[in-house]
C-alpha positions in Angstrom: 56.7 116.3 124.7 54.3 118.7 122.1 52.4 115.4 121.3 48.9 116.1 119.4 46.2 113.7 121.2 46.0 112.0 118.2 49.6 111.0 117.7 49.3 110.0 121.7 46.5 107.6 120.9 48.2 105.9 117.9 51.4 105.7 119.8 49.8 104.1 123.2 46.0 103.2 122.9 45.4 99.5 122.4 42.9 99.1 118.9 39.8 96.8 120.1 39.8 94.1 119.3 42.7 92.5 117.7 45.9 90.8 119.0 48.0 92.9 120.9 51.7 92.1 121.4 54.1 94.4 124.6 57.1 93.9 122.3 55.5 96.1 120.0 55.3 98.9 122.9 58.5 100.6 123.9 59.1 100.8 127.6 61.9 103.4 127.0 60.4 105.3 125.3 60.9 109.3 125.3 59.6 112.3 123.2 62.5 112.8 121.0 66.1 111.9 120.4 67.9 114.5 122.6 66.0 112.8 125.7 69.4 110.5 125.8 71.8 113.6 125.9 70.4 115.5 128.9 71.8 115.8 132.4 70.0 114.6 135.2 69.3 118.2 136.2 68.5 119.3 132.6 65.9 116.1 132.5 64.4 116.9 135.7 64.0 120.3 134.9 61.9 119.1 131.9 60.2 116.6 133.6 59.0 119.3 136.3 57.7 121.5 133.3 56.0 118.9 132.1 54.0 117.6 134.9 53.2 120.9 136.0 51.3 122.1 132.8 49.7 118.5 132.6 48.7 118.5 136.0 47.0 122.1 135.6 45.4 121.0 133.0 43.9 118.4 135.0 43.2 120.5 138.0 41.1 122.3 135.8 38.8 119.4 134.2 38.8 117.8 137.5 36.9 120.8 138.9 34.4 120.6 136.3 33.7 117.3 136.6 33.3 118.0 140.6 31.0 121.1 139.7 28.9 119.5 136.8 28.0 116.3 139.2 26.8 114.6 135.9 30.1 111.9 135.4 32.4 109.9 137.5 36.2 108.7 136.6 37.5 105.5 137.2 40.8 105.0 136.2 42.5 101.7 136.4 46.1 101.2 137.2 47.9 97.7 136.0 51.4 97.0 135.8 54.5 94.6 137.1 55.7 95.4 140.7 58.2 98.3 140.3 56.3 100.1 137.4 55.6 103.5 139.4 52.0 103.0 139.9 52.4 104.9 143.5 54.3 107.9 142.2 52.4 108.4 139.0 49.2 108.7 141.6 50.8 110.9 143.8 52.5 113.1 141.3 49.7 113.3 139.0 46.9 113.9 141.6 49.2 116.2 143.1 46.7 119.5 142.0 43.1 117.5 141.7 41.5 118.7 145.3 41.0 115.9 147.4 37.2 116.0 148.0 37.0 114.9 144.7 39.4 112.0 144.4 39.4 108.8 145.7 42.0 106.0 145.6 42.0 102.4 146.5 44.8 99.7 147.0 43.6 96.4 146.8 45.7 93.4 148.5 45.6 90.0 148.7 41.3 89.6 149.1 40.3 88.6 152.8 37.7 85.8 153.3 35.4 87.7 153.0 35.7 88.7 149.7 36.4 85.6 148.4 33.0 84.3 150.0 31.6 86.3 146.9 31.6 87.1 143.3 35.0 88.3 141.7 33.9 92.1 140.9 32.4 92.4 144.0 34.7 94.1 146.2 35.1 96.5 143.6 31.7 97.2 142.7 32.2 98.6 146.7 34.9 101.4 145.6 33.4 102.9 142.3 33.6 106.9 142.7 29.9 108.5 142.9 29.5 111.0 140.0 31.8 114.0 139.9 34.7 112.4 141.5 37.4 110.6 140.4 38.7 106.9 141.7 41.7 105.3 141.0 41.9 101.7 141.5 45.4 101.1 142.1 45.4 97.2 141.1 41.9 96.2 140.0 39.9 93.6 139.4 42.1 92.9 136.8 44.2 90.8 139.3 41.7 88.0 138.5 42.9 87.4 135.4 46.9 88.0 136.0 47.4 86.8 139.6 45.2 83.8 139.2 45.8 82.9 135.8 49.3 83.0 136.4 48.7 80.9 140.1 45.8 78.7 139.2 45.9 77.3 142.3 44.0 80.6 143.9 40.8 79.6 142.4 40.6 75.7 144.4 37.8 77.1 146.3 35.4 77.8 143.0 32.9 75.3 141.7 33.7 73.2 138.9 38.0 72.1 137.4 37.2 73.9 133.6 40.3 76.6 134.2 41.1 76.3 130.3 40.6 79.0 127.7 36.8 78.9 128.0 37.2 79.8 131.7 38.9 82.8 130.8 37.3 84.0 127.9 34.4 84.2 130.2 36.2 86.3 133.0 36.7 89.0 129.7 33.4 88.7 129.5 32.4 89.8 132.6 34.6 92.4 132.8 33.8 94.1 129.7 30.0 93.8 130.4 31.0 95.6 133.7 32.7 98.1 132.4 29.8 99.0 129.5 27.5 99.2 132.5 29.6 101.2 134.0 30.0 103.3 130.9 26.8 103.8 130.5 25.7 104.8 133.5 27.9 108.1 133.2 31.5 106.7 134.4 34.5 107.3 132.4 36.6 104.2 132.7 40.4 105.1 132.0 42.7 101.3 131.9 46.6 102.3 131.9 49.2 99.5 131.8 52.3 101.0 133.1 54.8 98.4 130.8 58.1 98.5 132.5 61.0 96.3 131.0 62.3 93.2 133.5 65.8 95.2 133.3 64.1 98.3 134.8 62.6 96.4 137.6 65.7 95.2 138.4 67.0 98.4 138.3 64.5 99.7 141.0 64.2 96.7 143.2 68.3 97.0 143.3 67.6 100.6 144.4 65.4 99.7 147.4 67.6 97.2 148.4 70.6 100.0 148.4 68.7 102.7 150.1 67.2 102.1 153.6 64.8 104.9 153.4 63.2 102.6 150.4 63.4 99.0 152.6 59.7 99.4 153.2 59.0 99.4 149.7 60.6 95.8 148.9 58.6 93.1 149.5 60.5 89.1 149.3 57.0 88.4 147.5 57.8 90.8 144.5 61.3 89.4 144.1 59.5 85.7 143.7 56.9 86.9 141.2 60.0 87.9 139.1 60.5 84.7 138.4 57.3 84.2 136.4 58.1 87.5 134.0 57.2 85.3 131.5 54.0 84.0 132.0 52.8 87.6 133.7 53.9 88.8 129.9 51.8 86.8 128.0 49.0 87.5 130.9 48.9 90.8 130.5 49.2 90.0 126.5 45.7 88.7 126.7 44.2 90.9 129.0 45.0 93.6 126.7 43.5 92.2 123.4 40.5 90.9 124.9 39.3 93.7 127.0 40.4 96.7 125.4 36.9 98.2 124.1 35.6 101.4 122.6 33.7 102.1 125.8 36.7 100.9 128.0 40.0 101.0 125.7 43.7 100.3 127.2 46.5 102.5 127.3 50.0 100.5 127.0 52.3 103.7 128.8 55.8 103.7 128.8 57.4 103.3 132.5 61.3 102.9 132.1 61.2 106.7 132.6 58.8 107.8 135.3 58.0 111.2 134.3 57.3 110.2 130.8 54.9 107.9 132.4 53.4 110.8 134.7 53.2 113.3 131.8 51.3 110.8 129.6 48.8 109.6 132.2 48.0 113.2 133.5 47.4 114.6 130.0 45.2 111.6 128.7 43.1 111.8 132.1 42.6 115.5 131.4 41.9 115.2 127.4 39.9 112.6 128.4 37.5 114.5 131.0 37.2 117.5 128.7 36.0 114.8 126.2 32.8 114.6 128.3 32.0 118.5 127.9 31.1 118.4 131.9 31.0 122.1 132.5 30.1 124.6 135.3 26.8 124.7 136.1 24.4 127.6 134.7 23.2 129.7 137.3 19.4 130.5 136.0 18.8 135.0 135.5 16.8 135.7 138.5 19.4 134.4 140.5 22.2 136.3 138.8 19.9 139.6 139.3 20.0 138.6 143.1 23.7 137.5 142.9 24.4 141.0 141.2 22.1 143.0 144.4 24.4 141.2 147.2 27.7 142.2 145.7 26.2 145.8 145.2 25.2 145.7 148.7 28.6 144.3 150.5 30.6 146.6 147.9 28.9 149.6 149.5 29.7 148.8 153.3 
């Protein structure tokens, strides 16, 4: 998958603003033809090449950032139930030392939460500067979930739920995420677009396998049934909040390593885009650095 960054951003980087349609994003896709005629060894092989260099890669610029202390990361992880958002964490974090990552799940909001404003439960989680935090589901949810279930919002003042409503909830959003932006955090959005066969596919495969019963939730299988409207949710969550300070990535998730390959070399591109380095270590205390390793070398 020799992709330039360039091509990468043409092929899955969602232009702001303008109307944005999933069937014109290709769940299955793969780097080139001969993807179809591998074995499932040869394909894991690759897959295992892949990752590896990608994560390295991102080892690397996650150390930086960690060292520099000058930016955070906040990458944003949105997609149907089934997509791989667990794996592609786990596999693609797999090399970024843990002091300097973060990762939080959000459920179903506790009273609590819904006492207050909709961004503020996340406002809690942002990573400090030179770490990384991955918001695994995000405040996004607030315009999928609840625009998909109306109902969920009863307890807010005033009935307007029409398009007004929403446009407004962009709003917000995007203003959080400039703020965000320029305050020194790199906000990464990645839309993991899975096709309704493939979820089938993998919600059959937990079903099969007992070692995967934990992982199938009777909920997920009743959210199926509104595919639909969740398309056309995610639809116009993409055109109206993909911005240059804050842009979406639609990544292909029928096959998981392309999916892990992708995120973990756009995370890393995208950190080296800061130009966070190590820090400079002034001359006098090079001169004393240079004395001490004089000193233990002669023992």
């Amino acid at each position: 998958m020799a992709l330039r960054f360039k091509e990468v951003r043409q092929l899955f980087q969602v232009a702001a603003p303008g109307k944005t349609r999933l069937r014109d994003y290709n769940p299955n896709w793969a780097p080139d033809k001969q993807f179809e005629q591998l074995t499932k060894g040869e394909l894991k092989a690759r897959a295992e090449k892949f990752l590896t260099d990608k994560v390295a890669d991102l080892a690397n610029a996650q150390e930086r950032l960690y060292a520099s202390d000058t930016h955070s990361v906040l990458i944003v992880l949105q997609a149907p139930d089934a997509a791989g958002k667990d794996s592609t964490i786990k596999h693609v974090m797999s090399g970024v030392n843990p002091q300097g990552c973060q990762v939080f799940a959000f459920k179903q909001p506790s009273k609590e939460e819904l006492d207050h404003n909709f961004l503020w439960r996340y406002m809690k989680a942002l990573p400090e500067r030179g770490r990384i935090g991955i918001f695994n589901r995000s405040y996004y949810e607030d315009v999928l979930v609840v625009k998909v279930h109306p109902e969920l919002l009863s307890s807010l003042p005033g009935k307007d739920r029409g398009d007004k409503f929403w446009r407004r909830r962009y709003e917000d959003i995007n203003n959080f995420e400039h703020h965000l932006a320029r305050n020194g955090t790199l906000v990464l959005k990645f839309f993991l677009n899975v096709s309704k066969k493939e979820q089938r596919k993998r919600f059959l495969e937990r079903l099969e396998k007992p070692e995967k019963h934990w992982k199938f939730s009777l909920g997920d299988l009743e959210e199926r049934k509104y595919w639909t409207k969740y398309q056309d949710a995610f639809e116009k969550m993409l055109q109206h909040t993909s911005t240059p300070w804050a842009p979406w990535w639609v990544i292909p998730a029928n096959h998981k390593w392309v999916t892990r390959a992708l995120v973990a070399g756009i995370v890393a591109h995208s950190i080296d885009s800061l130009g966070v380095k190590f820090p400079a270590v002034p001359a006098d205390r090079q001169r004393r650095l240079a004395a001490v390793r004089r000193s233990l070398a002669a023992e």
